[in-house]
N, C-alpha and C positions, 0 to 999 in steps of 0.2 A: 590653292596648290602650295604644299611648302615649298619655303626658298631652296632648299638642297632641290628638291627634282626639277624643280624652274632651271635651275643651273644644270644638271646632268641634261636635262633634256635640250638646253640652249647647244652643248659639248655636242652631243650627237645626230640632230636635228640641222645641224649648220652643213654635218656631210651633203645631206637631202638637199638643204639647199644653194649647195656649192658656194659655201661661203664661208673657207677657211679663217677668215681675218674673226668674221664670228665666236669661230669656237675657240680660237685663239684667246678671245678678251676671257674667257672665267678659267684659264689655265695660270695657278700658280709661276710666277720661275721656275720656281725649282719643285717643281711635279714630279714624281716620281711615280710614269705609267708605265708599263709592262704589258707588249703582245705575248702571253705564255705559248700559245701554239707556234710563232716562230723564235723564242727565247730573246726577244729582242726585248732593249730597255729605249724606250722614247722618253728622253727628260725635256720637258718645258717644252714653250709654243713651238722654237723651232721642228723640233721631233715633232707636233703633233699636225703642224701645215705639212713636214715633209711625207710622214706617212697618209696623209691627204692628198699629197699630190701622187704617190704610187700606186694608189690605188686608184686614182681617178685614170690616169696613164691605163690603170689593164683597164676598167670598165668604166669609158667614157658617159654610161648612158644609165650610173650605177645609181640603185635607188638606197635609202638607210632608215625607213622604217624603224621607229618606237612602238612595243607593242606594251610595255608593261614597267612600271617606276615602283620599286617598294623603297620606302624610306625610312634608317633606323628608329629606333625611340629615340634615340637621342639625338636625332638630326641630321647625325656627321658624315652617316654612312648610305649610301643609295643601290641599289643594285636595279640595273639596267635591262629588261630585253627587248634586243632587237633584231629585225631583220635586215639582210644584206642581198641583193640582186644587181645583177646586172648582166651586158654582155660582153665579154671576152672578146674586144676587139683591137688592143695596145698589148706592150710586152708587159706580163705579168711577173714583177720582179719580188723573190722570194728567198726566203731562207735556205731553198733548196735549191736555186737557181734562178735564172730570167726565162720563162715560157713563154713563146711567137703566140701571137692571139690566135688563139681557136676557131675564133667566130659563136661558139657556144654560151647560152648562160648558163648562168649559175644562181644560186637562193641560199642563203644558209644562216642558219641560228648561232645567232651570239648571245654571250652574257657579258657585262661590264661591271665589275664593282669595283664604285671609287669613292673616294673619301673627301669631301666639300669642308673648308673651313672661312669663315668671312666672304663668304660667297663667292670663292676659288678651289678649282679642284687641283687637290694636293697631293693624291695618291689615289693608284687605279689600276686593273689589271683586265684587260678581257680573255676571254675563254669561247672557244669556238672550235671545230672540229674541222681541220686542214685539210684531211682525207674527204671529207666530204666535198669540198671545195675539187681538189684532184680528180675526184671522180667525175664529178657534173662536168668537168671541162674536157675529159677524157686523158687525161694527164696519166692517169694508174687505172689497173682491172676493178 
């Protein structure tokens, strides 16, 4: 396995296995990662345990699934697919507001591309479709 995806996948494998402090150790300081579908910026560990712990909050029983690693030619770059499930049973705090738990789940496909240097990720943005997310919960038509 190259070391970039060993590292991407230590990043997003540690949600799965709820263990923030994990994905914590291969995040640069000063990381500079971006949820695009809620326009937020998560710089460094703290941002990335906090939106760890928000998400765990909505879906306490939430799975994060690696389905697929490609990794640049030139090492630097990885791009991520994975899957996200669980059930909607905390308050779902979002860009668009706080959502009372559903009790419903939800599944949905993300992408992550991030950028690993010295076996730290130092830049990273995921991509994911928030409608879909609204929908599965019954949040929107």
């Amino acid at each position: 396995m190259h070391p970039t995806e060993k590292v991407v996948r230590q990043f997003h494998e540690s949600w799965d296995m709820r263990d923030p402090d994990r994905g914590a150790e291969v995040i640069a300081d000063d990381c500079a990662f971006e949820d695009i579908a809620r326009g937020e910026k998560l710089p460094g560990k703290d941002a990335y345990k906090a939106d760890y712990h928000r998400w765990r909050e909505a879906f306490p029983d939430g799975l994060c699934k690696v389905e697929n690693v490609i990794v640049s030619l030139d090492g630097e770059w990885a791009t991520v697919e994975f899957r996200n499930s669980g059930t909607h049973t905390g308050v779902l705090r979002s860009s668009l507001g706080d959502f009372p738990p559903t009790g419903k789940k939800a599944e949905v496909r993300y992408c992550s591309v991030m950028r690993v240097r010295d076996g730290m990720v130092v830049e990273g943005r995921d991509y994911y479709d928030s409608a879909t997310i609204a929908r599965q919960l019954g949040l929107v038509d």
